[in-house]
MIDOSE-1310 file (N, C-alpha, C; in nm, 2 decimals, decimal comma, always signed):
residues 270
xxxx	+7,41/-1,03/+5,72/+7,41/-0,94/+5,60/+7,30/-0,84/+5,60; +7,21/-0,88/+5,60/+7,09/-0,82/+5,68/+7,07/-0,69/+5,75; +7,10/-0,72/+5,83/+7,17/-0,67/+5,95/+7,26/-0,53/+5,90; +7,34/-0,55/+5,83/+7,43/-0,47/+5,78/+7,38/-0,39/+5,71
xxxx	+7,31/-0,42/+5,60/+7,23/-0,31/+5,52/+7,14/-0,21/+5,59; +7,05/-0,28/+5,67/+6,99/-0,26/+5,74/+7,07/-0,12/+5,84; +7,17/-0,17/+5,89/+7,24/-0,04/+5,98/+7,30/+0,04/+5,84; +7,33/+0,03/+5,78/+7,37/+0,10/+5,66/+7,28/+0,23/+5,60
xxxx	+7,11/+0,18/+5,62/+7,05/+0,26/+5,54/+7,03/+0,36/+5,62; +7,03/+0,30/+5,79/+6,99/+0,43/+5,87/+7,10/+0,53/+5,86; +7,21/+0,46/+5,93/+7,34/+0,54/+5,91/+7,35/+0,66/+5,78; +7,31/+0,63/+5,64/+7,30/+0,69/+5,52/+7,07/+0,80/+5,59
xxxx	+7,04/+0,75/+5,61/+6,87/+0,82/+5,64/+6,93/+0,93/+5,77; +6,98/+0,88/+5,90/+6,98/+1,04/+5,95/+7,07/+1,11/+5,92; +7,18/+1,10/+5,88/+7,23/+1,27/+5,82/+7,13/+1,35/+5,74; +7,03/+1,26/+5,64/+6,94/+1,35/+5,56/+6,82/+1,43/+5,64
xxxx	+6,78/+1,32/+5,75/+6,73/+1,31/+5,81/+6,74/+1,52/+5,89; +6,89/+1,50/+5,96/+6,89/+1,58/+6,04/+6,92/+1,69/+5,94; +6,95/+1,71/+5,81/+6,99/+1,83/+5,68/+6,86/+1,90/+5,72; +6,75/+1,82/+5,69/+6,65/+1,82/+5,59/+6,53/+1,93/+5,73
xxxx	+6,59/+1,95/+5,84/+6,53/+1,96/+5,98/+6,60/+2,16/+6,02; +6,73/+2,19/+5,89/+6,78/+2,30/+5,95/+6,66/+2,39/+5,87; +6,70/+2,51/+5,94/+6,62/+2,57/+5,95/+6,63/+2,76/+5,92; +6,64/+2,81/+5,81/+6,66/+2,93/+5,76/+6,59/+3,08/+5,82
xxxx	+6,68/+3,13/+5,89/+6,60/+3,24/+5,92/+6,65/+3,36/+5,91; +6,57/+3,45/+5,86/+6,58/+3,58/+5,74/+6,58/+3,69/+5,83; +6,70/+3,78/+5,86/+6,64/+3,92/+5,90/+6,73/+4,00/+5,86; +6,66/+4,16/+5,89/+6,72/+4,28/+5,83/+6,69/+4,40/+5,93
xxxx	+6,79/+4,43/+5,95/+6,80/+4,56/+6,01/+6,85/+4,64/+6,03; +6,85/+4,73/+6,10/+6,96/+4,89/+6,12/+7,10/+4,79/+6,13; +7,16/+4,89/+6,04/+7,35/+4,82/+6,06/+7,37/+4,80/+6,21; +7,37/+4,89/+6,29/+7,45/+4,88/+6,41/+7,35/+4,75/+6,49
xxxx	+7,24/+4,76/+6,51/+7,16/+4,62/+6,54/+7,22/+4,53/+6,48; +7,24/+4,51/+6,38/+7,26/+4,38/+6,31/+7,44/+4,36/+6,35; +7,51/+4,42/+6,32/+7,63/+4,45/+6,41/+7,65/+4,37/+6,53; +7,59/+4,41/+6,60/+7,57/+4,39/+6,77/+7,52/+4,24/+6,71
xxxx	+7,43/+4,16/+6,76/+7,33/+4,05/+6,68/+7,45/+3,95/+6,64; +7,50/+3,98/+6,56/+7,63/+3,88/+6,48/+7,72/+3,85/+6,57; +7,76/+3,90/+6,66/+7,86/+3,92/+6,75/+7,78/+3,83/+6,83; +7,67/+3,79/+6,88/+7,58/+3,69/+6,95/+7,58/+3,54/+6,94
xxxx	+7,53/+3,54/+6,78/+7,52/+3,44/+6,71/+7,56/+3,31/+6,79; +7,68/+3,30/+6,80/+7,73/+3,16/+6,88/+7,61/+3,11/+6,98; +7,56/+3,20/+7,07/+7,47/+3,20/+7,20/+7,36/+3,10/+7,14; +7,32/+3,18/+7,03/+7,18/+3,17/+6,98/+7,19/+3,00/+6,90
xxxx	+7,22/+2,94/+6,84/+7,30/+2,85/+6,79/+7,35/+2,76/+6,92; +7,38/+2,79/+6,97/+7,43/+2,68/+7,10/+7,24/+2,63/+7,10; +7,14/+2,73/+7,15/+7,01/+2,63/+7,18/+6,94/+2,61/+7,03; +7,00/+2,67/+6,95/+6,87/+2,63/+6,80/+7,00/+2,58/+6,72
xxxx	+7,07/+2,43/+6,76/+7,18/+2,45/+6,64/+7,15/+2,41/+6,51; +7,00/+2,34/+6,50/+6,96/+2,39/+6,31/+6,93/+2,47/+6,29; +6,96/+2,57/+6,32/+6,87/+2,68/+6,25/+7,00/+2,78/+6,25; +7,01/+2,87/+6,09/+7,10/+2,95/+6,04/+7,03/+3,07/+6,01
xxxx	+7,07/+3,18/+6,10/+7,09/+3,30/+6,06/+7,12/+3,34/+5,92; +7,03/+3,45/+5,84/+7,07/+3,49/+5,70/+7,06/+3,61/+5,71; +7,16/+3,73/+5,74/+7,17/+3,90/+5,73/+7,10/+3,93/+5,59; +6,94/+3,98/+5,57/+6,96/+4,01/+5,38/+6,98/+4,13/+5,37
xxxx	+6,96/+4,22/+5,49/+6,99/+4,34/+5,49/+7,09/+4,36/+5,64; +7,16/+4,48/+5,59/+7,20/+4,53/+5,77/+7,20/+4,68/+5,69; +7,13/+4,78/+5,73/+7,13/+4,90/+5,64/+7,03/+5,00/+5,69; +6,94/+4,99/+5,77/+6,87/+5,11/+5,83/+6,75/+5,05/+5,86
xxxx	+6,66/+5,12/+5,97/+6,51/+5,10/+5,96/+6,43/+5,10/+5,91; +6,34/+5,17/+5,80/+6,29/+5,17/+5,69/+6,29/+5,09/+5,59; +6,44/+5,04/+5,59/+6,50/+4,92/+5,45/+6,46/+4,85/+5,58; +6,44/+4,78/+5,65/+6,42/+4,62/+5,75/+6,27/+4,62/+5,73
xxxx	+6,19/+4,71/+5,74/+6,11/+4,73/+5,80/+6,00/+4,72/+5,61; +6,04/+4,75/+5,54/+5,98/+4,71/+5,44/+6,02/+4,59/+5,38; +6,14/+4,53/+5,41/+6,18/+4,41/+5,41/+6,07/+4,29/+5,46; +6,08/+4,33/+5,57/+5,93/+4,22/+5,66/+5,78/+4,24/+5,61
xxxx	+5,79/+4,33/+5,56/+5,63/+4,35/+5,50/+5,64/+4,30/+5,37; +5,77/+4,33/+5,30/+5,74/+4,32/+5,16/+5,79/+4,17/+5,12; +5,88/+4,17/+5,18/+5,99/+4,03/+5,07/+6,02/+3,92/+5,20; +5,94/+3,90/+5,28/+5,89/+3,79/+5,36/+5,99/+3,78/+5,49
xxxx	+6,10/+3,85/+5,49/+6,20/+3,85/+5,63/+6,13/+3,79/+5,78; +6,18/+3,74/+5,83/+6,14/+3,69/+5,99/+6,13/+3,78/+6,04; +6,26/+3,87/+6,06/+6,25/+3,95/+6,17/+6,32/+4,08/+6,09; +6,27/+4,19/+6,20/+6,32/+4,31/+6,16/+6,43/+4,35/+6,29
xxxx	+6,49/+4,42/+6,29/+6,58/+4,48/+6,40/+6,59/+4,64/+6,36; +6,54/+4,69/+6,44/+6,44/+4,82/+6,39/+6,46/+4,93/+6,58; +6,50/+5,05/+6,51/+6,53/+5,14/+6,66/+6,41/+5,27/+6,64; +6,30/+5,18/+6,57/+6,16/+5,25/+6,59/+6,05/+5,18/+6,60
xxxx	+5,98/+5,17/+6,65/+5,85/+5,06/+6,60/+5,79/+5,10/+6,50; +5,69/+4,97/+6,46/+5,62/+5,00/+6,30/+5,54/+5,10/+6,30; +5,53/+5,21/+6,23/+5,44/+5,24/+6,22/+5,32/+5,25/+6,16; +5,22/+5,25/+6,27/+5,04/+5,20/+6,27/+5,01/+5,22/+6,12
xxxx	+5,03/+5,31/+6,02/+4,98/+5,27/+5,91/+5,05/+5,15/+5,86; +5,19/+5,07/+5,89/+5,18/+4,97/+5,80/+5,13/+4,86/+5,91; +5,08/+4,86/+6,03/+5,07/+4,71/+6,08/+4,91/+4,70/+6,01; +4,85/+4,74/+5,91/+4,71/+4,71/+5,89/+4,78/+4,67/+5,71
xxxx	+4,90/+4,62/+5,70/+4,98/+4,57/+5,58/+4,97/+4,44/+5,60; +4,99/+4,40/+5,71/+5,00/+4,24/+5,77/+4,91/+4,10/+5,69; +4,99/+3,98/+5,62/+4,88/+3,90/+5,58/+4,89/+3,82/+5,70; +4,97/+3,82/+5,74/+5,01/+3,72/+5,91/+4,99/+3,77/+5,99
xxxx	+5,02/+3,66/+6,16/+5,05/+3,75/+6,25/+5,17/+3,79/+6,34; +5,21/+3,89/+6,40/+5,34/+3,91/+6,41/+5,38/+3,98/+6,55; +5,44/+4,01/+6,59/+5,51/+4,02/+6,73/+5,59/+4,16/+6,72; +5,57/+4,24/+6,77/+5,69/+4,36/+6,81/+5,71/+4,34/+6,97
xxxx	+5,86/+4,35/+6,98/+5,91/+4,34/+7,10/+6,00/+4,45/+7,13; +5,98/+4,50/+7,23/+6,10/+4,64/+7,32/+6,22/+4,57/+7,30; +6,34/+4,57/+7,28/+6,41/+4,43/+7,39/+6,53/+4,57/+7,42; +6,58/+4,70/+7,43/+6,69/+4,78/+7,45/+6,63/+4,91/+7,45
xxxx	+6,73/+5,00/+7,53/+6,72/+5,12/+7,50/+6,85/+5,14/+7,47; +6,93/+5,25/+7,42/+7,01/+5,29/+7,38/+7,02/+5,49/+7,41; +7,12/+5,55/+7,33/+7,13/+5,68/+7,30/+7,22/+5,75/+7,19; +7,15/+5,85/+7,12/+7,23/+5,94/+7,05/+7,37/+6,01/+7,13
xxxx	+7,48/+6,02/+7,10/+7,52/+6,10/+7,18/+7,60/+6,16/+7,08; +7,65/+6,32/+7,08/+7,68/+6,41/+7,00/+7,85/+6,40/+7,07; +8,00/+6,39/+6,99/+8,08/+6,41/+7,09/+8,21/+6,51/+6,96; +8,28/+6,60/+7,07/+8,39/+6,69/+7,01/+8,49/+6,65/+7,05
xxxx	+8,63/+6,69/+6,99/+8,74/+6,70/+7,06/+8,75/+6,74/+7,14; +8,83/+6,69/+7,26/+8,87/+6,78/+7,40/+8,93/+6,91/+7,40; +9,02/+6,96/+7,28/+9,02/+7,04/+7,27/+8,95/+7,13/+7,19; +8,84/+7,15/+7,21/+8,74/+7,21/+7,10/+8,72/+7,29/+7,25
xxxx	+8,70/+7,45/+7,25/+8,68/+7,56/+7,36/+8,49/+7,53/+7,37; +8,41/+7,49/+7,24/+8,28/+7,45/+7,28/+8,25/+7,33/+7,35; +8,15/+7,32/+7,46/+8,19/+7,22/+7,54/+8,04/+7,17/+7,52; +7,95/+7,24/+7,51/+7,82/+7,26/+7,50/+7,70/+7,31/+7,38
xxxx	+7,59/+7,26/+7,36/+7,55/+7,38/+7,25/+7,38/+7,35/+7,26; +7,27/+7,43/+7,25/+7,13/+7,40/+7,23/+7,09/+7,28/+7,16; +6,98/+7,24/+7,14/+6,93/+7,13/+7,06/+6,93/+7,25/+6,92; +6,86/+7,37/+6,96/+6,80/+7,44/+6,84/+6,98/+7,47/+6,75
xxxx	+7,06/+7,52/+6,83/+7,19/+7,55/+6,79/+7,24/+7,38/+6,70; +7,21/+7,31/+6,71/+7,27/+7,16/+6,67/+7,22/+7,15/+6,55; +7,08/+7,17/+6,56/+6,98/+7,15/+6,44/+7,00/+7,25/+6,31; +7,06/+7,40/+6,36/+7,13/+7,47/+6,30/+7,23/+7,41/+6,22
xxxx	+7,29/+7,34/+6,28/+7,46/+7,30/+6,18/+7,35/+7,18/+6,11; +7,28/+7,10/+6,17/+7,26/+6,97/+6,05/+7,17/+7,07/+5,94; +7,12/+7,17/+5,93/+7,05/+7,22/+5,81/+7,14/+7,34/+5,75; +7,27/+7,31/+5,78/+7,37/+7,40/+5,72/+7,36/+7,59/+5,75
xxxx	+7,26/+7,61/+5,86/+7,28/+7,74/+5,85/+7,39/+7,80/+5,95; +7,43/+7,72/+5,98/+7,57/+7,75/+6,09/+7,66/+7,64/+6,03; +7,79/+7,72/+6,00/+7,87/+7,62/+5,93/+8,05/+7,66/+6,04; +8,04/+7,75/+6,11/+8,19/+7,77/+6,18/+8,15/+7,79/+6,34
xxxx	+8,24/+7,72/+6,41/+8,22/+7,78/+6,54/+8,28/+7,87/+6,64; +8,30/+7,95/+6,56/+8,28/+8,12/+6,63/+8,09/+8,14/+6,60; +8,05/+8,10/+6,54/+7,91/+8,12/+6,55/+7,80/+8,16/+6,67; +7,91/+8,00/+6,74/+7,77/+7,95/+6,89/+7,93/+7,95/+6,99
xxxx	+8,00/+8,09/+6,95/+8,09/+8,09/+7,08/+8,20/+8,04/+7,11; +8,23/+7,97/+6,96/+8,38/+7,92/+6,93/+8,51/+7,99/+6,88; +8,60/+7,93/+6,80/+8,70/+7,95/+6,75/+8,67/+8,01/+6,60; +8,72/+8,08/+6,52/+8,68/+8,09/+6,41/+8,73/+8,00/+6,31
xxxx	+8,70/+7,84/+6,31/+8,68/+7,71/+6,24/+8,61/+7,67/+6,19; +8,60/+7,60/+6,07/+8,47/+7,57/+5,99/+8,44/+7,43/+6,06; +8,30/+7,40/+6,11/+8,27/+7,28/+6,18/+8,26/+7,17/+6,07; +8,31/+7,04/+6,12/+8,33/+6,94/+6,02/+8,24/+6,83/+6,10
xxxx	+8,11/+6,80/+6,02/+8,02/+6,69/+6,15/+8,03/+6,54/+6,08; +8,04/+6,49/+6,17/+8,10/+6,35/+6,17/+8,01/+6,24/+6,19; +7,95/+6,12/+6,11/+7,84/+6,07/+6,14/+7,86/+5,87/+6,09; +7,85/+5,81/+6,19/+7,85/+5,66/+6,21/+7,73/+5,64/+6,29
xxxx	+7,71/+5,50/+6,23/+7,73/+5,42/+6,11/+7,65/+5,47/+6,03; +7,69/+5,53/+5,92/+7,60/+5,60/+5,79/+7,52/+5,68/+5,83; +7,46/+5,71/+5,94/+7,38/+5,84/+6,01/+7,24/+5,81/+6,01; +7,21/+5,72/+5,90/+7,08/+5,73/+5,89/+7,01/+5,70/+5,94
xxxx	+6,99/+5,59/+6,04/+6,86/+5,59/+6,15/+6,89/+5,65/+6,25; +6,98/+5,71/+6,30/+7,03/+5,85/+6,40/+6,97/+5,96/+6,35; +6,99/+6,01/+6,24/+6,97/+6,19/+6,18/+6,81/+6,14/+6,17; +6,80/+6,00/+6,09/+6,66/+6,01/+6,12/+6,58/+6,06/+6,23
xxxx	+6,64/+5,97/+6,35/+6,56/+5,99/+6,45/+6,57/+6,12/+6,50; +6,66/+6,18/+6,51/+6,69/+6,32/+6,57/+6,58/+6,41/+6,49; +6,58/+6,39/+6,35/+6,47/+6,51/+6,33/+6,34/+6,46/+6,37; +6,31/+6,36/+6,33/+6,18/+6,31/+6,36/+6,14/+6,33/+6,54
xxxx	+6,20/+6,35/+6,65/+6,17/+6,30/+6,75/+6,23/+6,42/+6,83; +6,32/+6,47/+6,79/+6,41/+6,63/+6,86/+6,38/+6,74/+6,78; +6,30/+6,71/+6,67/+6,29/+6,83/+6,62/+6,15/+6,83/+6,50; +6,11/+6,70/+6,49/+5,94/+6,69/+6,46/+5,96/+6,74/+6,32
xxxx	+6,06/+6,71/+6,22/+6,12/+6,74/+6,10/+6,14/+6,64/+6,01; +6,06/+6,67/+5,89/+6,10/+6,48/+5,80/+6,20/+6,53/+5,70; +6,25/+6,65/+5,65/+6,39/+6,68/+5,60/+6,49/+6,64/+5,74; +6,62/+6,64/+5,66/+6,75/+6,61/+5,69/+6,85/+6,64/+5,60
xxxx	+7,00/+6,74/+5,67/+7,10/+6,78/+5,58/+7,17/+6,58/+5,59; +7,25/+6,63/+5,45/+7,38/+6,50/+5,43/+7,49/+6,59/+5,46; +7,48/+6,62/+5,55/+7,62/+6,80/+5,57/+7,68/+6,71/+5,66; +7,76/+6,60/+5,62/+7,85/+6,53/+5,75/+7,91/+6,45/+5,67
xxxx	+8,05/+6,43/+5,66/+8,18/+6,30/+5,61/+8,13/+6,17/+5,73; +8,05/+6,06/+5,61/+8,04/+5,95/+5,66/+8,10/+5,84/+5,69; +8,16/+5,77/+5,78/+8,28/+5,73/+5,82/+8,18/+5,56/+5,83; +8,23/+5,43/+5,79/+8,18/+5,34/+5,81/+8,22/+5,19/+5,93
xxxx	+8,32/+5,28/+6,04/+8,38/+5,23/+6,12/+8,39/+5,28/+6,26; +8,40/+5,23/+6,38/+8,40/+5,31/+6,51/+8,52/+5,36/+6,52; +8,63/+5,31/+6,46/+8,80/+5,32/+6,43/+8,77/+5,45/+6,37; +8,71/+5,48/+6,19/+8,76/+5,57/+6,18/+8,65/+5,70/+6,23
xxxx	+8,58/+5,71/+6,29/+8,47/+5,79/+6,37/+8,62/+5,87/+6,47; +8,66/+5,74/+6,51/+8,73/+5,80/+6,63/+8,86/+5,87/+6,60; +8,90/+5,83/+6,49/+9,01/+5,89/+6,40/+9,00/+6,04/+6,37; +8,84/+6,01/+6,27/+8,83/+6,20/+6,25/+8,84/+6,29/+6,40
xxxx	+8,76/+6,27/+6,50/+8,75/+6,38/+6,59/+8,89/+6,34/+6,68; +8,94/+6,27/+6,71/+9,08/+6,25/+6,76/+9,19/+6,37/+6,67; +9,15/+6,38/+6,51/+9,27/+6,48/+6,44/+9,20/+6,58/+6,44; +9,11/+6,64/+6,45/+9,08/+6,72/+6,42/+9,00/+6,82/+6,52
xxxx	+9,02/+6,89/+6,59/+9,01/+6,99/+6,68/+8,84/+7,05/+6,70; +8,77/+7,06/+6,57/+8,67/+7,10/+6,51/+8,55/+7,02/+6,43; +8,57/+6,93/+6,51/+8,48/+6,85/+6,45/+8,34/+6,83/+6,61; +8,25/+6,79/+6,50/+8,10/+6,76/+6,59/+8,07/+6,63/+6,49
xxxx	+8,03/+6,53/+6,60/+8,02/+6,36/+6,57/+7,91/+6,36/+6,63; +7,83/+6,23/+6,58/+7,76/+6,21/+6,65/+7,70/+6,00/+6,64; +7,71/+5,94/+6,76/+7,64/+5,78/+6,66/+7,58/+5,73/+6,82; +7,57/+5,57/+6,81/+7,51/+5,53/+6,97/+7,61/+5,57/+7,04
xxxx	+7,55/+5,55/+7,12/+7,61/+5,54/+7,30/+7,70/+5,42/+7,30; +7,62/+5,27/+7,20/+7,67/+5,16/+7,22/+7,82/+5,14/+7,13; +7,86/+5,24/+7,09/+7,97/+5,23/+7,02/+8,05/+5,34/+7,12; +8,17/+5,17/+7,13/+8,27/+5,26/+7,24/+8,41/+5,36/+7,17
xxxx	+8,34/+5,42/+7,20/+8,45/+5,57/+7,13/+8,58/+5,59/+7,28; +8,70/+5,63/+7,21/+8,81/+5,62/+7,27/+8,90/+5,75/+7,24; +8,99/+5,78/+7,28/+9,06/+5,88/+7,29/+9,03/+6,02/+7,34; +9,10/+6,13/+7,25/+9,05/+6,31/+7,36/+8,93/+6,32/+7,32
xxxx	+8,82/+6,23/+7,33/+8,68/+6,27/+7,26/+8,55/+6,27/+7,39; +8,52/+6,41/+7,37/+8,40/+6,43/+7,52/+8,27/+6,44/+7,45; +8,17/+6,38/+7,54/+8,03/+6,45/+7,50/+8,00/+6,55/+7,48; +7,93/+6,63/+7,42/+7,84/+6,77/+7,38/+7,76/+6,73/+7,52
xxxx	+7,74/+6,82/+7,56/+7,66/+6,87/+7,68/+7,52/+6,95/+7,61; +7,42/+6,93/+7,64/+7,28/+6,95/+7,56/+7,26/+7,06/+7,62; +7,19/+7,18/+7,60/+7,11/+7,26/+7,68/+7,19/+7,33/+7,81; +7,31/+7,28/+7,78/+7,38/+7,36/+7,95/+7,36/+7,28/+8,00
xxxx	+7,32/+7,15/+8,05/+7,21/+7,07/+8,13/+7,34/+6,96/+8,12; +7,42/+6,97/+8,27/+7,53/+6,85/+8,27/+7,49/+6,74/+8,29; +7,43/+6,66/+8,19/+7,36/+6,52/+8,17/+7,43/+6,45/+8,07; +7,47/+6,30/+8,13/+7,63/+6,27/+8,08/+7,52/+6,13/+8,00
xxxx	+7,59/+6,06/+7,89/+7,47/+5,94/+7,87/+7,52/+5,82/+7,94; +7,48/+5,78/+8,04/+7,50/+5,61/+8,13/+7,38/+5,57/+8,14; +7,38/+5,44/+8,20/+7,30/+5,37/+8,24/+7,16/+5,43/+8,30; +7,20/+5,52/+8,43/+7,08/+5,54/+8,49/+7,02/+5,65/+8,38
xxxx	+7,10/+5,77/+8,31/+7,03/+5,89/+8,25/+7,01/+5,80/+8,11; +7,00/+5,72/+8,07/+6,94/+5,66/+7,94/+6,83/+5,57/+7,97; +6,81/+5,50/+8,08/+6,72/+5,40/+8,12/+6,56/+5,52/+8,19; +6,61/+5,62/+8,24/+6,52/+5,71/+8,30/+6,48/+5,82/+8,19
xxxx	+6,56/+5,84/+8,08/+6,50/+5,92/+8,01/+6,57/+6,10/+8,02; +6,68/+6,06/+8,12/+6,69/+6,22/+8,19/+6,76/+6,27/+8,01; +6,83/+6,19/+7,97/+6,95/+6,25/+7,87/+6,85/+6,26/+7,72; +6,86/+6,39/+7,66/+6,71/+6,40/+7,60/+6,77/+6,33/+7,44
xxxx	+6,85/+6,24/+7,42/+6,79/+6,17/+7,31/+6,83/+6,00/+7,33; +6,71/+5,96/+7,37/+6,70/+5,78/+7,42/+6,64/+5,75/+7,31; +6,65/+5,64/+7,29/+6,50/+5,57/+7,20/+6,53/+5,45/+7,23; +6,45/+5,34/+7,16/+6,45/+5,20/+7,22/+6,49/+5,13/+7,09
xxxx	+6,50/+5,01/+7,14/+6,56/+4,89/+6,95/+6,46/+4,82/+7,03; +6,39/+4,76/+6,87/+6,25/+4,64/+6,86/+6,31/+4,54/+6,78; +6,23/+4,46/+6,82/+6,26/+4,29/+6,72/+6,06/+4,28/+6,69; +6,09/+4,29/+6,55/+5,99/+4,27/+6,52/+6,01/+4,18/+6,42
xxxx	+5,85/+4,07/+6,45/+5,89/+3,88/+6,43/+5,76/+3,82/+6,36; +5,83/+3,71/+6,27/+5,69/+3,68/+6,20/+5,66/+3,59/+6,33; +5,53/+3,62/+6,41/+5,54/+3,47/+6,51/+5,45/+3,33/+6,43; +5,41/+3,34/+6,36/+5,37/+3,23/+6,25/+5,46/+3,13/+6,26
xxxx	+5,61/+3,15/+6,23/+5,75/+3,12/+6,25/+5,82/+3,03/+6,32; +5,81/+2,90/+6,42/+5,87/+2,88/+6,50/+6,05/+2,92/+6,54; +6,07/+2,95/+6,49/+6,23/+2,98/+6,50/+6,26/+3,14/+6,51; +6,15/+3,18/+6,46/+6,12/+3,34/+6,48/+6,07/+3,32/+6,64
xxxx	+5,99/+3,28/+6,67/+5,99/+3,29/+6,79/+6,06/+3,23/+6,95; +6,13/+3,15/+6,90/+6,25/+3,12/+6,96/+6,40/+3,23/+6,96; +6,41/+3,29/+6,88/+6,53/+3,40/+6,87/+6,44/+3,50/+6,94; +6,34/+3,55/+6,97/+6,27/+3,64/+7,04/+6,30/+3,55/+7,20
xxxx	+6,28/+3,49/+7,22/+6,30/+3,42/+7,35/+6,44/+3,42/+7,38; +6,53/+3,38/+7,27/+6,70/+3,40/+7,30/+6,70/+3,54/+7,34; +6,68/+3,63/+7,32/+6,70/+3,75/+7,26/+6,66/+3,83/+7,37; +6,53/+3,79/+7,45/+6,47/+3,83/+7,62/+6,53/+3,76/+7,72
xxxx	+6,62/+3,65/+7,67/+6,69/+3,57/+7,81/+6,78/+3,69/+7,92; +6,76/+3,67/+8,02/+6,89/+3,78/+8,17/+7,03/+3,76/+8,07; +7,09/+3,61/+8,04/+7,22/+3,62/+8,01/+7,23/+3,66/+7,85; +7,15/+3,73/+7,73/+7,17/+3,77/+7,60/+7,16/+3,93/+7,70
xxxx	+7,06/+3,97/+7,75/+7,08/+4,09/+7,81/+7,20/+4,16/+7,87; +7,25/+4,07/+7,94/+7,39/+4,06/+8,02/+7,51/+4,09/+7,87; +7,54/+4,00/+7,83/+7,61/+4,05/+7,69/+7,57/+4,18/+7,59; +7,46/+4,21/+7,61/+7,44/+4,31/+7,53/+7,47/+4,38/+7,59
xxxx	+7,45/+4,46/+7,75/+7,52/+4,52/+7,81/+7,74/+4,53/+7,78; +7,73/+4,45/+7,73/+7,89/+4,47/+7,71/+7,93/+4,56/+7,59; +7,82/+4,59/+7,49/+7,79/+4,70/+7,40/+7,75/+4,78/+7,42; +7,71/+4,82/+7,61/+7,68/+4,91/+7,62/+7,49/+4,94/+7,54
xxxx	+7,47/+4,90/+7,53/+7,35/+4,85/+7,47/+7,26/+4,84/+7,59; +7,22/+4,91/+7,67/+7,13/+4,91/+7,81/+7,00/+4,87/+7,78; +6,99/+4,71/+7,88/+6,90/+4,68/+7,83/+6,76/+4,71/+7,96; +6,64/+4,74/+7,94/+6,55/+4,80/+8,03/+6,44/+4,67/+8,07
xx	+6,45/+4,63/+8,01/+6,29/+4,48/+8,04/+6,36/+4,36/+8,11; +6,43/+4,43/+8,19/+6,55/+4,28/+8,32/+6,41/+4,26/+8,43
C-alpha cells in the first residue's frame, strides 16, 4: 500500500516537475526574419524541447530593437546592428551576432522596355520627383512602385546606406504577401518592386540592373559585396539568458545554415 502511494506521488511530482522546467523565450523582429525563424522552429525544439518560442513583435528593426532595450525581449532579429548610442542603454549583458547576409533587389515586368536605371534615378522615384517612365527612357506610363513586406526595414535601409538620407517617400502600394508582390508586377507592365533576395519571386518578373553594371543578386555577388545593396541580419541576445543563448548556438549550427539557405537567405559565417 505503501508502495503505491508512494509511486503515486511521484507519478503525480514529475509532470509538475517537468511543467515547472519550460522555458519562455521572447523575441521581436523584422517581419521577414521572424517569417523565415518560424518556419525553423521544429529544429530548434527538437534540442530545447522546454523551451517555447513567443513572436511579441514581427514588424521592423527599430520596433525589435527597442523592444530588447525597453520591454525585456531575449532576442532581437534585426537587418542592422545596434546602434552605439543605445548599447550604453544596457542594464545587462548581451551578445550581437552576424548570423546572414541577404539583398535588396529592385524587380520590373519583363515586359517593361526599362531594363535598368541609376541608384540616383531610383531615389528619384522613391522621393516622388519622377513619377512616369518616359522620364529615365521609358514608355509614357505612370510608374506604380511596389514594396514587401511593408518596406520598412528595406526603404529604410536603402536611404540610410544608398543614399545617407533619414527621410523616406510612402510613394509605393504595400502588398503584405510574396503571392501578392508577385501579382502586382506580373499584371502590370509598369511597375518597379522592390523586397529581399530571400523572397522567392516567380513569374515575367526581372531584376533592375543598377548602374548599367550587369550584376545579377546570387550567392557569390551578395556574399562578396559586388551587388551594391547587401546588408547582413543580427541576432541580438540577452546572454544573461540561458535559452537565449542556446537559440544563438541553434541558429550558428552548418545544418540551421543549410536551411536557411533554402530561403535563399545566404549565409556567410560557414
Amino acid at each position: 500500500m505503501c508502495r503505491s502511494i508512494v509511486c503515486l506521488v511521484i507519478w503525480l511530482y514529475v509532470p509538475l516537475f517537468i511543467y515547472a522546467q519550460v522555458d519562455t523565450l521572447k523575441i521581436s523582429g523584422s517581419k521577414y526574419l521572424c517569417d523565415i525563424i518560424q518556419n525553423l522552429l521544429s529544429d530548434f525544439y527538437a534540442i530545447q524541447p522546454n523551451c517555447v518560442v513567443k513572436f511579441i513583435s514581427a514588424d521592423n528593426t527599430p520596433h525589435a530593437l527597442s523592444d530588447f532595450i525597453m520591454k525585456g525581449v531575449d532576442i532581437a532579429l534585426t537587418t542592422q546592428p545596434l546602434p552605439e548610442s543605445d548599447k550604453k542603454k544596457f542594464s545587462f549583458y548581451y551578445k550581437e551576432q552576424e548570423f546572414a547576409r541577404d539583398a535588396i533587389v529592385f524587380y520590373t515586368n519583363h515586359k517593361n522596355n526599362v531594363k535598368g536605371l541609376t541608384l540616383s534615378q531610383i531615389y528619384e522615384v522613391f522621393i516622388e520627383k519622377i513619377h512616369d517612365w518616359s522620364d529615365i527612357n521609358g514608355k509614357n506610363e505612370k510608374i506604380t512602385l511596389i514594396a514587401y513586406p511593408l518596406g520598412h526595414d528595406f526603404t529604410l535601409y536603402l536611404y540610410k546606406h544608398a543614399w545617407n538620407r533619414e527621410y523616406y517617400s510612402i510613394n509605393a502600394v504595400m502588398v503584405e504577401s510574396t503571392e501578392q508582390f508577385q501579382n502586382k508586377l506580373n499584371s502590370n507592365h509598369y511597375t518597379l518592386g522592390y523586397t529581399a533576395h530571400s523572397m522567392k519571386v516567380k513569374g515575367n518578373i526581372i531584376p533592375i540592373l543598377i548602374n548599367g553594371n550587369p550584376i545579377f543578386p546570387n550567392e557569390e555577388t551578395i556574399l562578396s559585396g559586388k551587388y551594391p545593396f547587401t546588408y547582413s541580419c543580427y541576432a541580438v541576445i540577452s546572454s544573461e539568458k540561458p535559452s537565449a543563448n542556446k537559440f544563438l548556438e541553434w541558429l550558428m549550427l552548418p545544418s540551421t545554415k543549410k536551411k536557411l539557405k533554402t530561403y535563399n537567405l545566404y549565409c556567410f559565417l560557414l
